[in-house]
C-alpha positions in Angstrom: 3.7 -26.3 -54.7 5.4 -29.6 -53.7 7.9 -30.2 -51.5 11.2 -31.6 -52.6 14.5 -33.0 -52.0 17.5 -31.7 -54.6 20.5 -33.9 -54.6 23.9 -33.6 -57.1 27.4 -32.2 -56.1 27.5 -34.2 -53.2 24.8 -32.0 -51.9 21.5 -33.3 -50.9 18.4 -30.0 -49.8 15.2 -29.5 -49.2 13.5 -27.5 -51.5 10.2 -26.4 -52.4 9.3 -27.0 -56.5 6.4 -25.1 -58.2 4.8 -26.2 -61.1 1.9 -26.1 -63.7 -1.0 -28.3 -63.7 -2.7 -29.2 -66.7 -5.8 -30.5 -66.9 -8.3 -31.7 -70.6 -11.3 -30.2 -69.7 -14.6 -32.8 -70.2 -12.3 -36.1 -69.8 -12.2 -37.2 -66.0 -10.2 -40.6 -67.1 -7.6 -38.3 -68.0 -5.3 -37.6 -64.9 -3.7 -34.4 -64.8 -0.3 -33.5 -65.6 2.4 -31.2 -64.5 5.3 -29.3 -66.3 7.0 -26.0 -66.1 8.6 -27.1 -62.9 10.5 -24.0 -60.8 12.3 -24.6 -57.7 11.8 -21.6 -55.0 13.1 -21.8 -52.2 16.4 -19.5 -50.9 18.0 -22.3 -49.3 19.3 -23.4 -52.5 21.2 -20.3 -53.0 24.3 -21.7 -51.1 24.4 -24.7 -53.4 27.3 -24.9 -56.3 26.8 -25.4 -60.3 26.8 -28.5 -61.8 23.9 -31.4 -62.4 21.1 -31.9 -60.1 18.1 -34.6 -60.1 15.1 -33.0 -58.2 12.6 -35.2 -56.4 9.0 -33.8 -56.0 5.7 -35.4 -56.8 6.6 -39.0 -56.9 8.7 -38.0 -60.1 12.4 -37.9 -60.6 13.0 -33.9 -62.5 17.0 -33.5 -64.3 18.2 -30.3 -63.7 21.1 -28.2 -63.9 22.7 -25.3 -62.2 24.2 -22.4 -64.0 25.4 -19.3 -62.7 23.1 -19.7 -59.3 20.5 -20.2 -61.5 18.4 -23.8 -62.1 17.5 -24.7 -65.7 16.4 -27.4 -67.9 13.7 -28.8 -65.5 12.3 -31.4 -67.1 
């Protein structure tokens, strides 16, 4: 879990993001990555549709809001 700020729609929340760490197994010069980012946190639910950049991590996540719903984190 990292936390986040979510800004698009003239709106700009914090938010908490979830995601998956990977990891290669027997290769310690290989830093680990993450991917299947989810954003959880109810305070979102007031926020409209439309295009949304996440930032969580140190990393910049395009996103967009359909039908109260977040999709396409990538």
């Amino acid at each position: 879990m990292f936390s986040g700020i979510l800004i698009g729609e003239g709106q700009r929340v914090e938010c908490k993001v979830r995601a998956t760490k990977s990891t290669l197994d027997g290769d310690p010069s290989v830093p680990p990555a993450f991917s299947d980012y989810n954003i959880v946190d109810s305070a979102t639910g007031r926020l409209p549709d439309g295009n949304y950049d996440v930032f969580a991590h140190g990393q910049r996540i395009g996103s967009r809001r359909e039908h109260g719903q977040f999709v396409g984190l990538n």
